[in-house]
Structure formats: C-alpha cells, structure tokens
LUMVEXLUM-158611 format. One record per residue (C-alpha): x, y, z. Coordinates in Angstrom, 3 decimals, padded with zeros to 6 digits. Example, Ala and Ser with C-alpha at 12.3 -4.5 7.8 and 13.67 -1.06 7.14 Angstrom:
<firo u="012.300" v="-004.500" w="007.800"/>
<firo u="013.670" v="-001.060" w="007.140"/>
END
This chain:
<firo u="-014.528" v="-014.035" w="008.391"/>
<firo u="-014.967" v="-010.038" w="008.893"/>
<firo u="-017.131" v="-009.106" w="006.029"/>
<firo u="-015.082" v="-006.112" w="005.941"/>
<firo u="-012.510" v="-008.205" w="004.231"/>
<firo u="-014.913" v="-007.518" w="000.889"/>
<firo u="-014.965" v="-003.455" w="001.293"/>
<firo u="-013.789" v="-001.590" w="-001.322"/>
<firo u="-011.013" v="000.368" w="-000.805"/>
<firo u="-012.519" v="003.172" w="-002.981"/>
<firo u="-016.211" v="002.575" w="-001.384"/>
<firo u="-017.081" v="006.046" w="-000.460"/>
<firo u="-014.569" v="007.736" w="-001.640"/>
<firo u="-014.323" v="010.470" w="-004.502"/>
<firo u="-013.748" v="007.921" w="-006.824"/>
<firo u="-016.975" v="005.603" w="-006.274"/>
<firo u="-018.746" v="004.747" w="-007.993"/>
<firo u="-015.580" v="003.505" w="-010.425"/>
<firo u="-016.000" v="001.683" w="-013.646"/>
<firo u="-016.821" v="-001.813" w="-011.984"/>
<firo u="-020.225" v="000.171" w="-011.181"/>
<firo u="-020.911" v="000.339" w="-014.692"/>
<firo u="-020.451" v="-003.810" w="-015.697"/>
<firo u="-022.258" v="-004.818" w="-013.042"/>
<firo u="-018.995" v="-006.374" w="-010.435"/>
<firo u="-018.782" v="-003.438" w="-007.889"/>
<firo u="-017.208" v="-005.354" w="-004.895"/>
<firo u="-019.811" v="-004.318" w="-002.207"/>
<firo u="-023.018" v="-002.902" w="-003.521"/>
<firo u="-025.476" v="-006.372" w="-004.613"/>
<firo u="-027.955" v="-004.322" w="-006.773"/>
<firo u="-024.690" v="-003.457" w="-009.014"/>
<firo u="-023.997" v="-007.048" w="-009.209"/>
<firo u="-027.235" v="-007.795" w="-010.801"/>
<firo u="-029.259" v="-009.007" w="-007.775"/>
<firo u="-032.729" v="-007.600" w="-007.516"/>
<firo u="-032.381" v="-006.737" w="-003.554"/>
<firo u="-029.801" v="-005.318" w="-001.070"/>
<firo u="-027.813" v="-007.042" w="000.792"/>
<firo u="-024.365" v="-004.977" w="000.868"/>
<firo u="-024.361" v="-004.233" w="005.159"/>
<firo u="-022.204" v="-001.352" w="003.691"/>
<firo u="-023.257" v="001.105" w="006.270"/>
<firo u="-021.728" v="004.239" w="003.940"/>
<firo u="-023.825" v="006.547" w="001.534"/>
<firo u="-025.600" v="003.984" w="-000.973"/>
<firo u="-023.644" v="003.738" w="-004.202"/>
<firo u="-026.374" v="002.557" w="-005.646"/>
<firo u="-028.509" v="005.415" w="-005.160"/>
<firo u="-025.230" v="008.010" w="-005.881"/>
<firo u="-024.895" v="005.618" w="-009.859"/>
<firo u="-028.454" v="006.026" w="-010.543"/>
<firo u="-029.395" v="009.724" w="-009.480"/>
<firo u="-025.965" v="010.453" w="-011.224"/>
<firo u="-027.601" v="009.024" w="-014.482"/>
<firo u="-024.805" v="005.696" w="-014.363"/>
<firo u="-021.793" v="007.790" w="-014.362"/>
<firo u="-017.783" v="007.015" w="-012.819"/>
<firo u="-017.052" v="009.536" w="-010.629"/>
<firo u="-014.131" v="011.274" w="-011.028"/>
<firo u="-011.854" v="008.267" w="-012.899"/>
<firo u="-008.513" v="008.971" w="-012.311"/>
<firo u="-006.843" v="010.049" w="-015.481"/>
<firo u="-002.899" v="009.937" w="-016.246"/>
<firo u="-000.745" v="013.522" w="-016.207"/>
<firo u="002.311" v="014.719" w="-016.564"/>
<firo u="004.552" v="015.818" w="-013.926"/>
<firo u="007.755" v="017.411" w="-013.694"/>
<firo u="010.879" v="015.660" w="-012.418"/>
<firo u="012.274" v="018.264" w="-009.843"/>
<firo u="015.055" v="015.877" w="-008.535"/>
<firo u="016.727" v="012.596" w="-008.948"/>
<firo u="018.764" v="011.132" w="-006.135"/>
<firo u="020.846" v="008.323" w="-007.241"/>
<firo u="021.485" v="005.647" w="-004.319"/>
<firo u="022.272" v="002.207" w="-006.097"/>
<firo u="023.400" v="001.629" w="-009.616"/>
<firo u="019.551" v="000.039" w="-009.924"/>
<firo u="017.911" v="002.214" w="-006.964"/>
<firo u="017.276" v="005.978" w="-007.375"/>
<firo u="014.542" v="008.306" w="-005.581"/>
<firo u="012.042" v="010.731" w="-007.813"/>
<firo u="010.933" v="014.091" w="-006.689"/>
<firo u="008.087" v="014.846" w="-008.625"/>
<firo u="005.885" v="017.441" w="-008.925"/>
<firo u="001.892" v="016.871" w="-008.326"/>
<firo u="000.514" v="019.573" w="-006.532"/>
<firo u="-000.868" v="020.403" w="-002.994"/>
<firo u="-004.088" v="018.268" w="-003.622"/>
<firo u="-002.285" v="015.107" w="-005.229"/>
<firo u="-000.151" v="015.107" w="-002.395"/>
<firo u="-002.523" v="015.568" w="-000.308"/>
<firo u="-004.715" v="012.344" w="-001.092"/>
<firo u="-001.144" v="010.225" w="-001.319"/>
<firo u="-000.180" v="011.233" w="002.114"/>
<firo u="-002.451" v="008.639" w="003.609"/>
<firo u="-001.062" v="004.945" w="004.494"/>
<firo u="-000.319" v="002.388" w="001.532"/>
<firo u="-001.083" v="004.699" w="-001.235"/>
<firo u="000.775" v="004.382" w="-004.679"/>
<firo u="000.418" v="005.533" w="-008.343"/>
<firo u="001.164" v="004.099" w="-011.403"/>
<firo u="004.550" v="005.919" w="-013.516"/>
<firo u="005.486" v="005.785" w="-017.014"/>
<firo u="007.185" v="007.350" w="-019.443"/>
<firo u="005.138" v="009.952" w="-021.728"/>
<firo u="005.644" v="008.101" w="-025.218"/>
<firo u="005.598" v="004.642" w="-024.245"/>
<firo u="002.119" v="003.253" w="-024.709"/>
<firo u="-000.246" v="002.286" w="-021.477"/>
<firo u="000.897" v="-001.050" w="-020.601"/>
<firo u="004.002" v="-000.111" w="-019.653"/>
<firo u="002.595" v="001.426" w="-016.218"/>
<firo u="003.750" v="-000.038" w="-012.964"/>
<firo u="002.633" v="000.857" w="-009.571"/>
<firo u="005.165" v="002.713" w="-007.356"/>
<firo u="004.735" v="003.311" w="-003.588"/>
<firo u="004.393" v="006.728" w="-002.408"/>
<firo u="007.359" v="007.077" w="000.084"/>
<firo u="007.013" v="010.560" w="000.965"/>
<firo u="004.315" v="013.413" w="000.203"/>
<firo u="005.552" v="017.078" w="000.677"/>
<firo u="002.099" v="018.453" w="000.865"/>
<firo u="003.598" v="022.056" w="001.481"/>
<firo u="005.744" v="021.438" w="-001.981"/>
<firo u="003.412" v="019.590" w="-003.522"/>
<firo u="005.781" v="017.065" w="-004.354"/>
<firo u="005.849" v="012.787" w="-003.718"/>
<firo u="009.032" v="011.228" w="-003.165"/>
<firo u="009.228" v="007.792" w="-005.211"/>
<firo u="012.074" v="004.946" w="-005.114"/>
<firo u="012.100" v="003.108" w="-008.080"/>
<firo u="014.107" v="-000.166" w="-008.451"/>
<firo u="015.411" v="-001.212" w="-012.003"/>
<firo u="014.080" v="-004.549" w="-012.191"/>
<firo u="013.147" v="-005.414" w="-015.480"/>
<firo u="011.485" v="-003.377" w="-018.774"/>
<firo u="009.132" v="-001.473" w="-017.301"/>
<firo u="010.930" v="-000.024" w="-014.529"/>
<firo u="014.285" v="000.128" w="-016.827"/>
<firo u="012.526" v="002.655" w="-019.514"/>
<firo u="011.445" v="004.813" w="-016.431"/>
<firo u="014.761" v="004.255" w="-014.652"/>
<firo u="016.410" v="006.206" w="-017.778"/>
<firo u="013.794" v="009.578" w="-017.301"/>
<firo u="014.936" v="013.026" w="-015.635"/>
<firo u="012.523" v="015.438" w="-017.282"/>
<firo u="008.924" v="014.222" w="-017.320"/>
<firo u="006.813" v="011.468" w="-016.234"/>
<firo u="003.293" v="010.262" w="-016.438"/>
<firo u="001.383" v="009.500" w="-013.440"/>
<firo u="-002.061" v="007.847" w="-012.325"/>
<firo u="-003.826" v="008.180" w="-009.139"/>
<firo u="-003.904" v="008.360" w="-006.305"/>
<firo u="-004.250" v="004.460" w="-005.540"/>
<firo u="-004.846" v="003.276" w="-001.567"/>
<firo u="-004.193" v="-000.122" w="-000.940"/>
<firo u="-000.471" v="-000.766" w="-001.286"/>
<firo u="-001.066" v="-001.862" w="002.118"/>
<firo u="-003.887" v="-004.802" w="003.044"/>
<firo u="-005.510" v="-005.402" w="006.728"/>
<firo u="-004.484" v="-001.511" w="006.761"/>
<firo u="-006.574" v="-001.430" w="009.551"/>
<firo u="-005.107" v="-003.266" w="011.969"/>
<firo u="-002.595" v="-000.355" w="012.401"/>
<firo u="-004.756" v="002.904" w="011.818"/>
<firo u="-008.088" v="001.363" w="013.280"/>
<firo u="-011.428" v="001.704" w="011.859"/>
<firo u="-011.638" v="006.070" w="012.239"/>
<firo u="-008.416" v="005.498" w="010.149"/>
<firo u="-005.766" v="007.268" w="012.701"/>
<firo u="-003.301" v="005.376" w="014.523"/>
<firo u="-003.935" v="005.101" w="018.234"/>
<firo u="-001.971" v="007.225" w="020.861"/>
<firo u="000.550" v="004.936" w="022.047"/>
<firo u="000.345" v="001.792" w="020.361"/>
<firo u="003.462" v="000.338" w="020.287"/>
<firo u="004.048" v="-000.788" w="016.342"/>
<firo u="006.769" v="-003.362" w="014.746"/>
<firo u="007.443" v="-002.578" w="010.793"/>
<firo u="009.378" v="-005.253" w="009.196"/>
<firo u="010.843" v="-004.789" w="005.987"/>
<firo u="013.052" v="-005.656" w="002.948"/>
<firo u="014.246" v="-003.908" w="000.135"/>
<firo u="011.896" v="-001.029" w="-001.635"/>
<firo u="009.288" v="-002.061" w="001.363"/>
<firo u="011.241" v="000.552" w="003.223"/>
<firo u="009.262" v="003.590" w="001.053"/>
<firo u="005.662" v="002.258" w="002.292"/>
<firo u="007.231" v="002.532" w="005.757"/>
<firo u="008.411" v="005.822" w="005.825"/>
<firo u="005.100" v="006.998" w="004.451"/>
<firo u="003.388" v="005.235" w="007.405"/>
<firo u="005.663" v="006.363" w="009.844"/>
<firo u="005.105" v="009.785" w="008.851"/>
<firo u="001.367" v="009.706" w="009.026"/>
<firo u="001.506" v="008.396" w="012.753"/>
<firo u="004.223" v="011.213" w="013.517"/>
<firo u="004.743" v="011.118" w="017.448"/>
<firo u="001.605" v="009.590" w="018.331"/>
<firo u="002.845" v="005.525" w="018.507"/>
<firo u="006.111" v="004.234" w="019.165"/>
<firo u="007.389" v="002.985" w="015.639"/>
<firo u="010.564" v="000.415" w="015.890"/>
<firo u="012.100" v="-000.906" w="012.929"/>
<firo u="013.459" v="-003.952" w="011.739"/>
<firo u="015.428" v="-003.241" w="008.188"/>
<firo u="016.590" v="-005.290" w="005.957"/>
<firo u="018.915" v="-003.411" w="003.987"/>
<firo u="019.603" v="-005.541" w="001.196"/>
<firo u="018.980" v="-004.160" w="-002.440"/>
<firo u="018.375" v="-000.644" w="-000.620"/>
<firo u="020.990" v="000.675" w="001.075"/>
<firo u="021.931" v="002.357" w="004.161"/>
<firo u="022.258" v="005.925" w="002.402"/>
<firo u="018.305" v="005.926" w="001.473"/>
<firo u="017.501" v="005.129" w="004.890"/>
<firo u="019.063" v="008.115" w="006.430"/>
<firo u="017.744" v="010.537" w="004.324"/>
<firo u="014.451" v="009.565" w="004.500"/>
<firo u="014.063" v="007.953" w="008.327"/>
<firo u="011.070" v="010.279" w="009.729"/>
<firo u="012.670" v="012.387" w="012.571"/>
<firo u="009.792" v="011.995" w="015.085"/>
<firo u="010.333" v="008.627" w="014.863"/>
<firo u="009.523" v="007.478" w="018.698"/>
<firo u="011.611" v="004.072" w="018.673"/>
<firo u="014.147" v="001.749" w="017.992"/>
<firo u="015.818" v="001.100" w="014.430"/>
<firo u="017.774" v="-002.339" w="013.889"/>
<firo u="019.220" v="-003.651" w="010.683"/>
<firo u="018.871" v="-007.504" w="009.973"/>
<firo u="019.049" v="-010.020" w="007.588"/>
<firo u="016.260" v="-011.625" w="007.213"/>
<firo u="017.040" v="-015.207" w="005.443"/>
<firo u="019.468" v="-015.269" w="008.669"/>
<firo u="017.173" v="-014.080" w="011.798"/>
<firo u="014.289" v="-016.728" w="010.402"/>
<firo u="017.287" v="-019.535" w="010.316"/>
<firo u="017.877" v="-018.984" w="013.740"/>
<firo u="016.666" v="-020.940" w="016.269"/>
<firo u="013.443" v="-020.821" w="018.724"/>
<firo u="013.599" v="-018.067" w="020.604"/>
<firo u="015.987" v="-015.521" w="019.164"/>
<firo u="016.008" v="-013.453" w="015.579"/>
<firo u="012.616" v="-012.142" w="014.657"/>
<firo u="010.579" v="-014.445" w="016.740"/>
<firo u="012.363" v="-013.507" w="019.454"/>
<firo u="011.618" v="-009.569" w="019.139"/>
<firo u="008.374" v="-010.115" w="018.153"/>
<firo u="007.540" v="-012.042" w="021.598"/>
<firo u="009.317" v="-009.951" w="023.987"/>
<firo u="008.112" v="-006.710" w="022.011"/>
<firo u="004.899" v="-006.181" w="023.787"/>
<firo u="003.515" v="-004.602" w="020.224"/>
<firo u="000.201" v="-003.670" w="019.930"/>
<firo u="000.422" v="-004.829" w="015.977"/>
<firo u="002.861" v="-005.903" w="013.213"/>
<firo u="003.497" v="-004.293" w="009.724"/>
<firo u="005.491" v="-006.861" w="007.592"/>
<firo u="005.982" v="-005.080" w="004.113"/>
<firo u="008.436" v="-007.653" w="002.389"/>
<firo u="007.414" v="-011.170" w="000.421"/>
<firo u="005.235" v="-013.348" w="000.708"/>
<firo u="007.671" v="-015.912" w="001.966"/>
<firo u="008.962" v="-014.014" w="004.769"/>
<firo u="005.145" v="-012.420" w="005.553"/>
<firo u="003.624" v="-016.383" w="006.260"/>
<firo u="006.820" v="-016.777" w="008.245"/>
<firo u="005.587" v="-014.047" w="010.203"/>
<firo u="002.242" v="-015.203" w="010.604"/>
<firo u="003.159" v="-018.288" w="011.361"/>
<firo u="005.190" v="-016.540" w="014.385"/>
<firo u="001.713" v="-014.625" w="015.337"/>
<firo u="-001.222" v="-017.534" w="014.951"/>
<firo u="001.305" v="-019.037" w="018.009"/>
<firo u="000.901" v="-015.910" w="020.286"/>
<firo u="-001.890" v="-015.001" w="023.122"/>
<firo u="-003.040" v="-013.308" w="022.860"/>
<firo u="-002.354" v="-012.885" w="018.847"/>
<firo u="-001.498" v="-009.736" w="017.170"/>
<firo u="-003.059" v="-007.881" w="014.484"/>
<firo u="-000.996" v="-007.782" w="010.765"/>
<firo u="-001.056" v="-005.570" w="008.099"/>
<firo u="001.181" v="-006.062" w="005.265"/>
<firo u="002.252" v="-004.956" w="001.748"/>
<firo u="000.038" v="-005.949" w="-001.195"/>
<firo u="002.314" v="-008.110" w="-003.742"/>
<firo u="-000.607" v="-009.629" w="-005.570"/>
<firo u="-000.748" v="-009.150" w="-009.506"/>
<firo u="-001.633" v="-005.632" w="-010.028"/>
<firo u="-002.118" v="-004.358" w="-013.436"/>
<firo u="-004.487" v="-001.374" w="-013.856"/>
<firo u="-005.262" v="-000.462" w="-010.490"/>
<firo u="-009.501" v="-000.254" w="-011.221"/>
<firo u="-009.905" v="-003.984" w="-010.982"/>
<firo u="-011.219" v="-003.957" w="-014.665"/>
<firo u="-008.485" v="-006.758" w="-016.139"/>
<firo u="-008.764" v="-009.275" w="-013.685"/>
<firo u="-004.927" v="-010.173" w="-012.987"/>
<firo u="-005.422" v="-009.024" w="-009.393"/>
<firo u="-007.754" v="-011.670" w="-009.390"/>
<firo u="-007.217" v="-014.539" w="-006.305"/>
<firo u="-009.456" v="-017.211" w="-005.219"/>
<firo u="-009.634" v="-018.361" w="-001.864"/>
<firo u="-010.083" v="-022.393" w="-000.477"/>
<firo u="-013.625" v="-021.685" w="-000.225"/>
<firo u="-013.975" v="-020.575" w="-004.043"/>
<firo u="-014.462" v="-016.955" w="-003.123"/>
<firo u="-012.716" v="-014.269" w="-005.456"/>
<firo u="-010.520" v="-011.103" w="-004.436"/>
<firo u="-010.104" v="-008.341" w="-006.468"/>
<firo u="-006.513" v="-007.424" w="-004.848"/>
<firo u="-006.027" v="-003.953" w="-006.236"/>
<firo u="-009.805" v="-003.078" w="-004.755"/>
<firo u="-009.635" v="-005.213" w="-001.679"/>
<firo u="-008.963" v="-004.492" w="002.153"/>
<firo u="-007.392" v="-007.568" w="002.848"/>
<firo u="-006.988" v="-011.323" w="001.901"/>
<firo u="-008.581" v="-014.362" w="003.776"/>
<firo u="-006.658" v="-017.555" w="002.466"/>
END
C-alpha cells in the first residue's frame, strides 16, 4: 500500500497543525500520536516542531461567516445553483480540485451544516458557484435561503486518489487524456476540475443527467473544454453487455486516468472494469463517506479497512479497502 494513502490532506497546509494536533490523533505526525520517536516519512516541514515552537496552538481553524447571496438560478423544482459572495482569497483556496465548504442557514444551530461542492470559483468576483440538491432537512432549510448564508472552509478532499489526475506537483499533465464519469450533483466537482486543467488535457465526459438536468450543464460546461461530451444512463450502459456501454469507452479510450464522481455502486463497477485492464489505469473519485464536521474531530468519517486499519475520510487522500 502507498503510505501516502495516510497523508493528511491539510498536512502542510495553512491549516496544520488542526485540532487533531492538540488530542494527540494527527493522521501523519507519530510524536502527536503519543509515541516517543518519529516515524511519520512525511518529508514536509515537521508539524511537530511548527505545534511546539507555536506553544500547542491550531493554526488558523477555519471559522464559519456570512456571505451574501448575489444570485439564485433555479434549474429543477429540487436543484438550484448559489452565487455567493466570499472574496478574492476564499475563492482563491476553493479553486483547487475537490474542494467544498460546509452551508447553513444563519439561525439554525451547527449541526445543521452539510458539505457542498465548490462547482465554480470566480476568483476575479470573488464569488463560488454552489448546486444544492433538496434532499432532505438539511439541505431543505438552505434550499428556502436568498439573502444570507453561513459558510465554513475551505475543505480539499471532496475528491480521494486526487492524485492520480493532478500528479504529485499537483497540476494536471500536458496532454493526458482524462475520462470524468458522473451522475447527478457529481457534475459540480467536474466542472471545477475541468476548469483547473483548462486546455492543458483533453477532458471527455460521460453525463448522466438524471436528477440534474441538461440546462445546468450548459451553463456551466467549461468552454476550453478539449473533448468529447456524451450523455448516458448509467443503470443502462453497465446492463449492457461485454464490450459496449461504459466498458466499452473506457477500453478503446486510450485515457491516461479515470475520474468517476457518482456512488459507490457505480464507482466498484468501474473498478472492477479497470483491475481487468493492462496496463491498469489510475482512479480518482468523489468522497461519499460519512462526513460530518470536516476536522475529523467526531469520528463519523471514520472507516476501517480488512486489515483493521482506520481512515479518517474527511482528512484522508484516499481509501485502501
């Protein structure tokens, strides 16, 4: 297993050390888990020398403000895009692959945040562009605001194995050739992506329009978008049999590597399709695990693996079954 599987996705960042720093479960450094000697192989600044000399302080903990609703574009009775105001900075940091932030309305008490992709970041405008689907109470209270939201952030790994698309200097590669696969809402972490590469790769597209839309696509489809854009059904293309529907582009595709932001279901279907290629292709995909706060503090991210080994997902890089 790549040890880089354990990174945190904060490691080195402004925000490290966070608050797992301070009781004692930072994900990479081994002298912040309690052991008396290092053993991290993190090859960044030492985070354990940046908590101590900073006399055991978070650094810069993100903290929840309000921003200003500048637009609201209504696609689906349950499906509507927010235009919200954050700043050149904000948008800035949530410009990068697979980042997301956590929304909710101003009087309704913490627990009711929910992580949103960041589909689009404005950075001249200082604005993000948000879709948020109605789903259930959460999403429904914020579904109903126009004026003012809260916001918390600026989260990175909406996206796991993010690497396997941007590489390790994270930039995506002149000319790689890149599939993105997805489904509903997984269309906003796409755009964002696609965006970020700008004309460097070839980008194709297989869409699954259902719950989304055509309408959203078109106004938000990147126009340097080098590559082809095809609407499926998914249920359908993975019925079909060997040899045609998504195993069928995926062989004959030539791609350098594979971004499947949908479920779970359809993302092992996918693998499935790779682990029988050679050679095999790299996969990133979209992070559906239990996320709660975002810091890795309440343990629902929480997975364990066959070998007993736990992930915080919200923190993580990736996930090793």
């Amino acid at each position: 297993m790549d040890y880089s599987i354990f990174d945190c996705v904060d490691s080195g960042t402004e925000n490290c050390p966070c608050y797992l720093a301070v009781t004692g479960d930072c994900l990479v450094c081994s002298r912040l888990q309690g052991k008396e000697f290092c053993d991290c192989r993190y090859r960044g600044v030492c985070i354990y020398n940046e908590f101590t000399q900073s006399g055991k302080k978070i650094n810069n903990p993100r903290k929840d403000f309000v921003a200003k609703v500048v637009e609201r574009k209504q696609y689906l009775d349950d499906l509507a895009v927010f235009v919200i105001e954050v700043g050149k900075g904000f948008a800035l940091k949530a410009s990068r692959p697979g980042s997301y932030v956590f929304l909710k309305t101003i009087n309704d008490p913490d627990f009711y945040n929910v992580p949103i992709s960041v589909m689009k970041s404005d950075i001249e405008k200082g604005q993000l562009h948000l879709a948020v689907k109605s789903i259930s109470t959460k999403t429904k209270l914020l579904f109903k605001e126009s004026g003012e939201i809260m916001v918390r952030g600026v989260y990175r790994n909406g996206i796991l194995a993010l690497k396997e698309i941007v590489g390790e200097r994270g930039r995506i590669g002149k000319d790689e050739k890149i599939l993105i696969i997805t489904k509903g809402v997984g269309f906003a972490p796409a755009v964002l992506l696609s965006e970020w590469a700008g004309d460097r790769a070839q980008i194709d597209f297989l869409i699954d329009t259902d719950k989304l839309g055509s309408e959203i696509i078109l106004d938000y489809m990147p126009s340097k978008l080098d590559g082809i854009i095809k609407k499926i059904n998914l249920h359908e293309s993975f019925q079909k049999e060997e040899g045609e529907g998504v195993a069928q582009i995926i062989k004959e595709g030539k791609y350098d590597a594979i971004l499947a932001l949908t479920s779970d279901f359809y993302i092992e279907k996918i693998r499935e399709i790779l682990s029988g290629l050679t050679p095999s292709l790299g996969l990133a995909y979209s992070n559906n695990f239990r996320i709660c706060c975002g810091e890795g503090i309440c343990g629902a991210c929480s997975v364990v693996n066959t070998q007993g080994m736990t992930f915080k997902m919200c923190k993580c890089h990736a996930y090793e079954p």
